[in-house]
Structures are given as structure tokens and as C-alpha cells.
C-alpha positions in Angstrom: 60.1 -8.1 56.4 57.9 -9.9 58.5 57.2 -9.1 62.2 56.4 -10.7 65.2 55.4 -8.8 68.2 56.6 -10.3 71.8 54.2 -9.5 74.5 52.9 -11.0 78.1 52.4 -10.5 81.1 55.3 -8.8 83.4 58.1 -10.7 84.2 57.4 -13.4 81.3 60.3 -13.5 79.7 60.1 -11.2 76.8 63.7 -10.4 75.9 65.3 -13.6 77.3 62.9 -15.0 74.4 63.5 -12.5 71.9 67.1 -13.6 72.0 66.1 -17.4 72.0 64.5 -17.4 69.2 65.9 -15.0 67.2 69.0 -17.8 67.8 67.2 -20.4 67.0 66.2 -18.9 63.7 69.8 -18.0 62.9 70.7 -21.8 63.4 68.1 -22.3 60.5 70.2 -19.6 58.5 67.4 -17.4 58.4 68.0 -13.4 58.3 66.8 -12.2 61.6 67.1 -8.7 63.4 65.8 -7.7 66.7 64.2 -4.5 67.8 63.5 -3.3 71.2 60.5 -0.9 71.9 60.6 -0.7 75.6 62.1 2.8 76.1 62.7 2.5 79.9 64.8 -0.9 80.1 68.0 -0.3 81.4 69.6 -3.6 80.6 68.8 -6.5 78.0 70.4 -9.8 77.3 70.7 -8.9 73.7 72.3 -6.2 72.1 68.8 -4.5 69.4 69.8 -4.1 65.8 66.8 -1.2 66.4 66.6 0.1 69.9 63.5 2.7 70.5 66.4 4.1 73.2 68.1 5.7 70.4 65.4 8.0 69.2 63.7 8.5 72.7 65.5 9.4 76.0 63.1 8.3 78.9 65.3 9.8 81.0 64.9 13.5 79.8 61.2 13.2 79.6 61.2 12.6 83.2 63.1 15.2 84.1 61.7 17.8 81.7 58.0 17.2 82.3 58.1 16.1 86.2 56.8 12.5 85.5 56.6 9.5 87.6 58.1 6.3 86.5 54.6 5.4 84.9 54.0 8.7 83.5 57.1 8.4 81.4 56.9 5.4 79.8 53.3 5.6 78.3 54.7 9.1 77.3 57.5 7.1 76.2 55.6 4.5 74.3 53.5 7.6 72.8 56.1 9.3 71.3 57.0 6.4 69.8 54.6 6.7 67.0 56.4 9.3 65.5 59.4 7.2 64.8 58.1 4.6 63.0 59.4 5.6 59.5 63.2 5.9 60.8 62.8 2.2 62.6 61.5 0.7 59.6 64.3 2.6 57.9 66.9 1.0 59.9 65.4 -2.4 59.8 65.4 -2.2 55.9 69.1 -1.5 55.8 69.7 -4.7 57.3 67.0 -6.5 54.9 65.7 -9.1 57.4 63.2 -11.8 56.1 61.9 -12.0 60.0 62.5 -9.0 62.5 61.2 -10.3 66.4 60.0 -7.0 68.6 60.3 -6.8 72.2 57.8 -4.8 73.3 57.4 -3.1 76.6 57.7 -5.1 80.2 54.8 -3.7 81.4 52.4 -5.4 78.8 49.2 -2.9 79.3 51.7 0.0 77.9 51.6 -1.3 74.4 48.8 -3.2 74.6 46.4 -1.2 75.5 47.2 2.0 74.0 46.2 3.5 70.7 49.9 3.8 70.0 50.9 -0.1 69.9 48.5 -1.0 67.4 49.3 1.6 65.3 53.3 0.9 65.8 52.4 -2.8 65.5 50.2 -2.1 61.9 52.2 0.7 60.3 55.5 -0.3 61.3 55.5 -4.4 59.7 53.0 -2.9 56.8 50.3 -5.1 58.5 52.7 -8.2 58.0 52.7 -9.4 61.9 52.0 -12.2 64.5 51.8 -11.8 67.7 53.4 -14.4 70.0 51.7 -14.3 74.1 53.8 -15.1 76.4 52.7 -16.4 79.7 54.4 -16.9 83.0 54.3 -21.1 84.2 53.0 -19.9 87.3 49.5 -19.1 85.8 49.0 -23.3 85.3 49.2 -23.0 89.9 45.7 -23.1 89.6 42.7 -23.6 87.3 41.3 -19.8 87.8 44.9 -18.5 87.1 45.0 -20.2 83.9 41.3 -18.9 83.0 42.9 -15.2 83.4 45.2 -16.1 80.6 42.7 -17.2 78.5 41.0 -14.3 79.0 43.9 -11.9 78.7 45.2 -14.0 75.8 42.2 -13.4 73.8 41.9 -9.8 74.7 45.3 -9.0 73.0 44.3 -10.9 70.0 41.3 -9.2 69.9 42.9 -5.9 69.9 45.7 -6.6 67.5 43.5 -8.4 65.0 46.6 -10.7 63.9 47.7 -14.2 64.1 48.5 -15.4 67.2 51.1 -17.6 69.3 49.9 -18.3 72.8 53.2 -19.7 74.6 53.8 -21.0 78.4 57.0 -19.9 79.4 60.0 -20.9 81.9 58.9 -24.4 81.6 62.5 -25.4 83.0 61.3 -24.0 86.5 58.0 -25.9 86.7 57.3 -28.9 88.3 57.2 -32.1 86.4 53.2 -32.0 87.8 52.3 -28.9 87.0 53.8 -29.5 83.6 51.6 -32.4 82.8 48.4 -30.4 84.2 48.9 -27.9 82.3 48.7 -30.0 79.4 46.0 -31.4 80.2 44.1 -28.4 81.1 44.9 -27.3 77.1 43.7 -30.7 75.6 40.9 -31.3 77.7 38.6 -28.1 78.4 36.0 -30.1 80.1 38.6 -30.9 82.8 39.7 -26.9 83.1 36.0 -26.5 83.4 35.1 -28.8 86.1 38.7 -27.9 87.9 37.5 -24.3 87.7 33.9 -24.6 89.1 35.2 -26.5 91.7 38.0 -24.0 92.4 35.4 -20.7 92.1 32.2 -22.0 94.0 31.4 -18.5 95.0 31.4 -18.1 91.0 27.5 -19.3 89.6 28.8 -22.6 87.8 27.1 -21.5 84.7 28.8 -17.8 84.4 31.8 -20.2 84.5 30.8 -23.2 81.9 29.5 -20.0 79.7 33.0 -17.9 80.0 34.9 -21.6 79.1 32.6 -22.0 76.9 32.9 -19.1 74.8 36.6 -18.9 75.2 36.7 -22.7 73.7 34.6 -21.1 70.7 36.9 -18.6 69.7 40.0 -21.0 69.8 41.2 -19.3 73.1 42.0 -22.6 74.6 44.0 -23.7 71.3 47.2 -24.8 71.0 49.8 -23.4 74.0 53.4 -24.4 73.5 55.2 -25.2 76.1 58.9 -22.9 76.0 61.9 -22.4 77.4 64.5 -19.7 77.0 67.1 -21.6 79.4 66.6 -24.6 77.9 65.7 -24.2 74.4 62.7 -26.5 74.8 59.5 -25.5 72.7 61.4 -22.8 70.3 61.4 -25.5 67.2 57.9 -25.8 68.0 57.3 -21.9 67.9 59.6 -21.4 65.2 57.5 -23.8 63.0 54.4 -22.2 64.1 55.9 -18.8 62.9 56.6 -20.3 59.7 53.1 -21.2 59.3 51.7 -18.2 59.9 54.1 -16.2 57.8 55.0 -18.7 54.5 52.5 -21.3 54.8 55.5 -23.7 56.7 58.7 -22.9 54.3 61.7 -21.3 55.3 62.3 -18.1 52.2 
């Protein structure tokens, strides 16, 4: 089985994506199941072949240890750790050559915890991608798009595994913002002299230095453009998977 992990930024569009793709990959005949580890959802547009919700009830945890909303969910997200072997166990009943996880809305949850690198790592046997989703409004400005970067390369830093950096909701953008945004990704001296511009109370070399760096270590490399509505951008991601996975070949 191989894994990808779906993360970004709040209100991305993880799980409309999850069920995108995973579609998309079926169309190609390719075994795919779907495993949500968001314990607190209370609705998805996909019915999980896994669900974390069936071995932890968010619900009870609030009530039993007097938590906030917060407080439950990184308990939540915890306690997941300890079901690992019994989601892998239900995943290999259904023998998938790709499973696609929806991890948690609020990105920091999983991200930033011990516990989602150790579910990410133990759970796919270190056979993983990671695929970054992030909202089209971050391409409204030039800074907005340097948080991205930044963020991008902060989760791929932490998850030491391949990674997909994806724009989403395309279909909602403007035409213009479209096209800047592409040109922001092919051209990082334009991003650059957009962002000083943008930032003057930012010294113009901490900002070449951050872009810099960040075009060093591949940060500004390729982003695909996707839409879940639309389907635009998932044969390009699915490909990219493929690569990273089997080297281009469907199994």
C-alpha cells in the first residue's frame, strides 16, 4: 500500500480533494481506499473505507475530561497513535495499491504534533507522500504567497517525504490572479521584486535572503494548479503521484 497524506491550510479543501482524486484514480482502474483521520468532522463528502471515528469518540472525550473544542481534538489526534495497527488492519483487508488520508481540518493538529509523524511513518511503513494543499486566495498578494512557501516547506521539513505543493479551488479564482500566480511560480525574481515592493517595512535583503533560500531548497518548485469542482489539475497530480510512488507506471 502506498499513502498519501492530505494536508493544508483550513478550509483548503482537504476532503472535497480526497474524493476527487481518489475518483480520478478509480477512472484509471487503480485500487484506491480512503481513510479519514479527522476525529471531530461531523460530515464529509465521502463515505471513509477507514474512519478514525470508529475507534475514537470525540464526543465522549469531551464530555468525560471537560475539554474545549481544541482540547479534544489534539487529544483526539493523540490517541490516535494507538490505533494504528487496527487501521492498517482494515486497510489491508481491502488490499489497495494507493490509500489517500484526510487528515485533520485544522492543519497544525497533525502537523505539528509528535503523533502525525508517527501515524504518517508507522502507519504506510514509511511508504508516503505528502500532497499541500493551499487555498487560491494565498496568490491575493505576493506576501500571502511567501507564507505558503514558508509553511509549505515547514511541513516537508517535518514529514521528511516527497512532496506535492498544490493551489486549490482554482474554479473560484480570477482569470488574473490565475495567470499571476503562475507567474509568481516560474519566475522567482518577479515574486521577489513583487514582495519587496509589497513589504517596504521588511529590509529588502531579509526578503531577497528568505526567497532566496526558499528557491534553494525547491520550495518555489512546481505548484499545480487544482480543482475539486472542476476536475482541472487532478491528471496532473495524479501523474505526479505516480512518479513519486512507481517511477510514472500505473501497478
Amino acid at each position: 500500500m502506498k499513502f498519501t497524506f492530505l494536508m493544508g491550510t483550513a478550509g483548503s479543501g482537504k476532503s472535497a480533494m480526497t474524493l476527487s482524486l481518489a475518483e480520478r484514480m478509480q477512472s484509471s482502474e487503480v485500487d484506491v481506499a480512503t481513510l479519514n483521520l479527522d476525529p471531530g468532522v461531523r460530515w464529509l463528502p465521502y463515505t471513509p473505507d477507514v474512519d478514525i471515528r470508529d475507534f475514537i469518540n470525540y464526543d465522549r472525550l469531551v464530555d468525560e475530561y471537560k475539554l474545549g473544542p481544541n482540547g479534544a481534538l489534539v487529544a483526539s489526534v493523540d490517541a490516535a497513535v494507538n490505533h494504528i495497527d487496527e487501521m492498517r488492519s482494515e486497510l489491508e483487508k481491502l488490499c489497495p495499491e494507493y490509500v489517500i488520508v484526510d487528515t485533520p481540518g485544522q492543519m497544525e493538529l497533525f502537523a505539528y504534533r509528535d503523533a502525525g509523524a508517527i501515524i504518517a511513518r508507522t502507519l504506510s511503513e514509511k511508504e508516503h507522500s505528502i500532497i499541500f494543499l493551499a487555498d487560491s486566495l494565498f496568490l491575493n498578494r505576493s506576501s500571502d504567497f511567501v507564507s505558503i512557501l514558508l509553511l509549505s516547506y515547514s511541513i516537508q521539513t517535518r514529514f521528511r517525504a516527497p512532496q506535492i505543493n498544490c493551489i486549490s479551488k482554482v474554479d473560484l479564482m480570477p482569470k488574473s490572479l490565475y495567470d499571476k500566480g503562475i507567474l509568481w511560480t516560474n519566475d522567482p525574481d518577479l515574486l521577489l521584486e513583487e514582495f519587496i515592493a509589497e513589504t517596504p517595512d521588511l529590509k529588502s535583503e531579509i526578503a531577497r535572503r528568505m526567497l532566496e533560500a526558499l528557491v534553494d531548497l525547491d520550495a518555489l518548485g512546481e505548484f499545480i494548479f487544482t480543482s475539486s469542482n472542476t476536475g482541472e489539475g487532478l491528471d496532473d497530480l495524479y501523474a505526479q503521484i505516480q512518479r513519486v510512488h512507481t517511477g510514472g507506471e500505473d501497478l
